[in-house]
C-alpha positions as CSV (number, residue, x, y, z in Angstrom):
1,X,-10.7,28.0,13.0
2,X,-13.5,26.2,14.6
3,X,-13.7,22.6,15.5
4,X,-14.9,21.4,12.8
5,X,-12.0,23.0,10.6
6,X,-9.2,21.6,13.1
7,X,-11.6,17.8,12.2
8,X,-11.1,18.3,8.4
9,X,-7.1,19.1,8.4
10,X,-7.1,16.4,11.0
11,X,-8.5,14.2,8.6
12,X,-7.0,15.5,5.6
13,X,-3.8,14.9,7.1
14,X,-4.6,11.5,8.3
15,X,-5.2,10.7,4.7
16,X,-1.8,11.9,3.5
17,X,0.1,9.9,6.2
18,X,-1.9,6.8,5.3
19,X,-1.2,7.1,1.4
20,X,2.7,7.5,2.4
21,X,2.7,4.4,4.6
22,X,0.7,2.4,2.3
23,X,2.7,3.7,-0.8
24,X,6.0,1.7,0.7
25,X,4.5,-1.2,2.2
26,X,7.5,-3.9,2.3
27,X,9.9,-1.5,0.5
28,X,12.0,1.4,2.4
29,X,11.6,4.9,2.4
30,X,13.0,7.5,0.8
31,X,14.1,10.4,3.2
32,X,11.6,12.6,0.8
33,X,8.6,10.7,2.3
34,X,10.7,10.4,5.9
35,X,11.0,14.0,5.9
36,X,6.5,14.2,5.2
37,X,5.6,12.1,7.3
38,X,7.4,13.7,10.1
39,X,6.0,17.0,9.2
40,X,2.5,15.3,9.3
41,X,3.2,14.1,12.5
42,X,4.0,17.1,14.0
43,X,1.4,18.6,12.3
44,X,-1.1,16.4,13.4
45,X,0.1,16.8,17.2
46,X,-0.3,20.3,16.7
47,X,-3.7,20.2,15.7
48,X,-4.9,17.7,18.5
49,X,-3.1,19.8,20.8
50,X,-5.5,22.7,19.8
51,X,-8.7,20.7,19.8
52,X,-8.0,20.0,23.2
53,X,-7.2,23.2,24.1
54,X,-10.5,24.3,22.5
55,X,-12.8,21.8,24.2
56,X,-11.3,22.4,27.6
57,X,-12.1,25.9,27.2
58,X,-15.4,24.9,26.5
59,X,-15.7,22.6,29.3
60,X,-14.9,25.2,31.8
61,X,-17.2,27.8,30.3
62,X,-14.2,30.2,28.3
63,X,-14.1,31.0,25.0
64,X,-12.7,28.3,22.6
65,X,-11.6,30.9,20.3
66,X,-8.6,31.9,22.4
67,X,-7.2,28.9,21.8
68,X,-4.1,28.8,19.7
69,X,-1.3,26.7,18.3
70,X,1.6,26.1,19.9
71,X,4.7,25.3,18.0
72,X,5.2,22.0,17.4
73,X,8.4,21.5,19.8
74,X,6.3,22.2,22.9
75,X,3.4,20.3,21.8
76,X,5.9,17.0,21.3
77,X,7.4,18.0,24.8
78,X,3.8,17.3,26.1
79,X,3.5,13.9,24.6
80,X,5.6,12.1,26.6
């Protein structure tokens, strides 16, 4: 997956989340759409996460292919 793939599900995603928020605006949730948007959270960390990883590799002249996901519980770890 290049960086332009890890942009599109980035985006894609993005989309998603912003259809689910919109969809309940000024009425609750139901745990259904709690439950997604979680899981597009998390998904969305993890793909950040490797986009970073990728353009550092760049940056210091490795290869940005070697970069790979890391489950999602260590990516949240590294967002606080």
């Amino acid at each position: 997956m290049d960086d332009r793939d890890i942009l599109h599900r980035i985006t894609s995603l993005v989309d998603e989340e912003h259809e689910l928020r919109e969809r309940h605006v000024g009425v609750g949730r139901h745990d259904d759409d709690r439950t997604r948007l979680a899981e597009l959270e998390r998904r969305l960390d993890q793909c950040w996460d490797l986009l970073r990883q990728r353009r550092a590799r760049r940056e210091f002249g490795e290869d940005p292919d070697a970069a790979s996901p890391r489950p999602a519980d260590e990516v949240d770890d590294n967002r606080q």
